[in-house]
N, CA, C and O atoms as a Tinker XYZ file with bonds, in Angstrom:
   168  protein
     1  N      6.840000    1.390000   14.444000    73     2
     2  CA     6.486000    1.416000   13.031000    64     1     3
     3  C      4.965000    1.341000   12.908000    63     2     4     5
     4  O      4.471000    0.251000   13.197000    81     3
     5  N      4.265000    2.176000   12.583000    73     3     6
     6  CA     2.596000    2.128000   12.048000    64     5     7
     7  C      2.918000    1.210000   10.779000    63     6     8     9
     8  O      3.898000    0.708000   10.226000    81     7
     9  N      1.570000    1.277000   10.640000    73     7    10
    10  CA     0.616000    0.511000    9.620000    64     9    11
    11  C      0.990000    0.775000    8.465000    63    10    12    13
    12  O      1.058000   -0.171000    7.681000    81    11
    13  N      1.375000    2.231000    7.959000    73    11    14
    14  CA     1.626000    2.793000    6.593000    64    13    15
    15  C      2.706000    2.449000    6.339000    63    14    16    17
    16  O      2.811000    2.208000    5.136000    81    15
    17  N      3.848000    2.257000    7.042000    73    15    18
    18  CA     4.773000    1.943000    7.273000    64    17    19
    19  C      5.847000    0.713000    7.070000    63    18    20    21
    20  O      7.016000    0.539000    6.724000    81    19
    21  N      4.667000   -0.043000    7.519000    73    19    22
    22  CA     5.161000   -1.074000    7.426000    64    21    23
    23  C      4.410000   -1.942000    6.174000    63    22    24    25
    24  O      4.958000   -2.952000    5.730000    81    23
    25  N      3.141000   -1.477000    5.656000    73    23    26
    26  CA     3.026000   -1.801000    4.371000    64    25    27
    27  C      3.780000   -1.689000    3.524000    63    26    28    29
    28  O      4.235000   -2.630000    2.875000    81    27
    29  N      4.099000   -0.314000    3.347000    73    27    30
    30  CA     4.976000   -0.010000    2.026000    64    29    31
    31  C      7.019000   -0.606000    2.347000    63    30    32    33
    32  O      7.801000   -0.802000    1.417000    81    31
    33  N      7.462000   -0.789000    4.167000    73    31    34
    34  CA     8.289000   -2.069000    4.028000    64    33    35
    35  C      8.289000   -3.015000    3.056000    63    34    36    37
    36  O      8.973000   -3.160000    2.043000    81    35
    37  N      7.155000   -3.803000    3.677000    73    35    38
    38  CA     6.347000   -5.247000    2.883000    64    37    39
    39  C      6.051000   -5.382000    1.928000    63    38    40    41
    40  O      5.843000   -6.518000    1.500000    81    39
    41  N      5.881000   -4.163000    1.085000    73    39    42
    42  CA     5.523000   -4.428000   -0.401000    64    41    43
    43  C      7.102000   -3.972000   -0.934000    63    42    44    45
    44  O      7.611000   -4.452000   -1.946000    81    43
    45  N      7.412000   -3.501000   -0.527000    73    43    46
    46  CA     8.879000   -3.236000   -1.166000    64    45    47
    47  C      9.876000   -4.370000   -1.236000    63    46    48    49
    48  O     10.548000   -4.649000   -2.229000    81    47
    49  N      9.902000   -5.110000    0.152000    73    47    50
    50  CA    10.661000   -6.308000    0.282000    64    49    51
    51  C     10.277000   -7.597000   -0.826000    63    50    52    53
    52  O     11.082000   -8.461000   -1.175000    81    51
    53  N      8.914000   -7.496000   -1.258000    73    51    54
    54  CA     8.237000   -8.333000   -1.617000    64    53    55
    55  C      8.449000   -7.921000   -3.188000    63    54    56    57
    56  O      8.045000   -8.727000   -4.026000    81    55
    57  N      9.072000   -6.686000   -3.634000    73    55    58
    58  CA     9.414000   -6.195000   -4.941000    64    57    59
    59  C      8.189000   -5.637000   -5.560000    63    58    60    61
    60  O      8.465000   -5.132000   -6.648000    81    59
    61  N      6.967000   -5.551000   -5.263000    73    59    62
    62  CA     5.959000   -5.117000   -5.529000    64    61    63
    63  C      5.655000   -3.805000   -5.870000    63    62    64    65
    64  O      5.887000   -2.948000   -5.018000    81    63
    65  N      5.169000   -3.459000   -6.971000    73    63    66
    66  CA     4.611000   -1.778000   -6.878000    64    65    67
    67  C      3.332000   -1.569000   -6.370000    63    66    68    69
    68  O      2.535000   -2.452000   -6.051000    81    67
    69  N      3.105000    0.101000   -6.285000    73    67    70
    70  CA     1.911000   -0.096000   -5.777000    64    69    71
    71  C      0.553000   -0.490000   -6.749000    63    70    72    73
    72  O     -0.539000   -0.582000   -6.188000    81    71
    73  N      0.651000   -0.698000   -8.085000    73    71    74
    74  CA     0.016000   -0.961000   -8.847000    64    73    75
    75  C     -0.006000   -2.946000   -8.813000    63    74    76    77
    76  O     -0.976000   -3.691000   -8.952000    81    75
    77  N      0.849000   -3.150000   -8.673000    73    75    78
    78  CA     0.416000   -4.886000   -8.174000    64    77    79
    79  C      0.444000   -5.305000   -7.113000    63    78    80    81
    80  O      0.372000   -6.530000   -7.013000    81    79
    81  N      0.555000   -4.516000   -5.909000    73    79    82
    82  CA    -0.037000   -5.030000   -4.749000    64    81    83
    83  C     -1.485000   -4.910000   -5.132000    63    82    84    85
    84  O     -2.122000   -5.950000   -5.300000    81    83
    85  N     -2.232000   -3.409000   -5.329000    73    83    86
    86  CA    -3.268000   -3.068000   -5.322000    64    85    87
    87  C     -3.992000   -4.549000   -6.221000    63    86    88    89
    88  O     -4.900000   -5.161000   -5.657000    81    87
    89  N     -3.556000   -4.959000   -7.444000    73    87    90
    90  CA    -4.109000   -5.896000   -7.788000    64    89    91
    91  C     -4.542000   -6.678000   -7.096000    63    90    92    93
    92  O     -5.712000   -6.865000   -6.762000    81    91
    93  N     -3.013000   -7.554000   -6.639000    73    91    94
    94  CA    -3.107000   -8.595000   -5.571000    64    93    95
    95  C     -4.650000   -8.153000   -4.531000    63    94    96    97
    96  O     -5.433000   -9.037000   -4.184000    81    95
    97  N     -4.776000   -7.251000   -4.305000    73    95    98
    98  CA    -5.937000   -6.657000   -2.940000    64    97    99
    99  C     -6.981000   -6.611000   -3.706000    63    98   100   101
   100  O     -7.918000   -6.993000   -3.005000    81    99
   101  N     -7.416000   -6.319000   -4.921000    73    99   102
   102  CA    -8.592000   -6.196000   -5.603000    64   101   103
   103  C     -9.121000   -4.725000   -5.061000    63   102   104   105
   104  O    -10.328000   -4.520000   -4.936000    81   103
   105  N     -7.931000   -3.511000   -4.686000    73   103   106
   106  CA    -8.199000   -2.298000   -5.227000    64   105   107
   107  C     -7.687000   -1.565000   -5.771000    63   106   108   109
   108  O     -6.697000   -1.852000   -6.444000    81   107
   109  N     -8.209000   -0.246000   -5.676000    73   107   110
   110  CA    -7.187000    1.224000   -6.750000    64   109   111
   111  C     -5.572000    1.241000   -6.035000    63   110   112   113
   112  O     -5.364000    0.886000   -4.875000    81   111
   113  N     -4.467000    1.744000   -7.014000    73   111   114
   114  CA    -3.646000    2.501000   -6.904000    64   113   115
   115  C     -3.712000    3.051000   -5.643000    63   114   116   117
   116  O     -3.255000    2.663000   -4.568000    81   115
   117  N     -4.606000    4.394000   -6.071000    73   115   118
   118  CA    -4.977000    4.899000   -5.501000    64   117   119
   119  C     -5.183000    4.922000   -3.759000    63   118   120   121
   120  O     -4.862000    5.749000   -2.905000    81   119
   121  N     -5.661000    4.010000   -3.717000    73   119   122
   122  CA    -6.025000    3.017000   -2.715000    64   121   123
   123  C     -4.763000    2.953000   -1.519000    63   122   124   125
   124  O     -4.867000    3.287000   -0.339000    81   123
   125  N     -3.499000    2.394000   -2.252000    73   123   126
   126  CA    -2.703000    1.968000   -1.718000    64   125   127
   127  C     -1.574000    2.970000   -1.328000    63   126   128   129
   128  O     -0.631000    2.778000   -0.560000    81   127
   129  N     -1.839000    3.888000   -1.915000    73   127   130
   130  CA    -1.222000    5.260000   -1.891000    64   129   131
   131  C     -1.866000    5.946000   -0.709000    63   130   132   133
   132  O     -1.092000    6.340000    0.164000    81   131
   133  N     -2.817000    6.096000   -0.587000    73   131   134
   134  CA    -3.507000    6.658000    0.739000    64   133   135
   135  C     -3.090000    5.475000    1.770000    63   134   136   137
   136  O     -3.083000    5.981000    2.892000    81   135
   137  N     -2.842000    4.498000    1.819000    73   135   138
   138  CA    -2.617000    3.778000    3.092000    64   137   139
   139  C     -1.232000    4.071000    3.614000    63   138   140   141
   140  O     -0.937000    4.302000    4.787000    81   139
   141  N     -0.388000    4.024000    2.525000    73   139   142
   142  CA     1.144000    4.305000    2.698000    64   141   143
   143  C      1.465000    5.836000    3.165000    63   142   144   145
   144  O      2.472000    6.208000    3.768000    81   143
   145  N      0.567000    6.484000    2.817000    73   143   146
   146  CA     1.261000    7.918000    2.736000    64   145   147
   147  C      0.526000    8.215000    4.387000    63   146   148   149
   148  O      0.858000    9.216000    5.022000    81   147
   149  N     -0.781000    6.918000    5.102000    73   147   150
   150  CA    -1.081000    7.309000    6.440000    64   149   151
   151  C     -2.249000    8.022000    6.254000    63   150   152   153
   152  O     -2.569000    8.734000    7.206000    81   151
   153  N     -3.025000    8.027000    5.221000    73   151   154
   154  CA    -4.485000    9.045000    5.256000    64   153   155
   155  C     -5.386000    7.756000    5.119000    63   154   156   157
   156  O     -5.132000    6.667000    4.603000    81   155
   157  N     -6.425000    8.191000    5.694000    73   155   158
   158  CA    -7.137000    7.503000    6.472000    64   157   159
   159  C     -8.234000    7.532000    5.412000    63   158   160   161
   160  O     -8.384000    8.726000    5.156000    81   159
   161  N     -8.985000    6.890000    4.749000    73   159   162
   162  CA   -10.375000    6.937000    4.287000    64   161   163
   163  C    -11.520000    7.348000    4.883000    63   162   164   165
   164  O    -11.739000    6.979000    6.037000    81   163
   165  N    -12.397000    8.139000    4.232000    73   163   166
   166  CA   -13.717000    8.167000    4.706000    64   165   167
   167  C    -15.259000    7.711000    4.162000    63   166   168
   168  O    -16.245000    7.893000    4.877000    81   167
C-alpha cells in the first residue's frame, strides 16, 4: 500500500472528507486530492 493510499484509507476510516482533513492539515482541498490521487507536487 503507498502513501496515497493509505491516506485516503485513513481519512475514510476516520469519516473525514477531503475538505476536513485538509482543514485539520491547514491546507487546500486541493491539496489533498493530489496526494490521494499519487501526484506529486512541484
Amino acid at each position: 500500500m503507498d502513501l496515497s493510499e493509505k491516506l485516503y484509507t485513513l481519512r475514510r476510516q476516520s469519516g473525514l472528507s477531503q475538505e476536513q482533513l485538509a482543514e485539520k492539515l491547514g491546507v487546500s482541498r486541493q491539496a489533498v486530492s493530489k496526494w490521494e490521487s499519487g501526484v506529486s507536487h512541484s
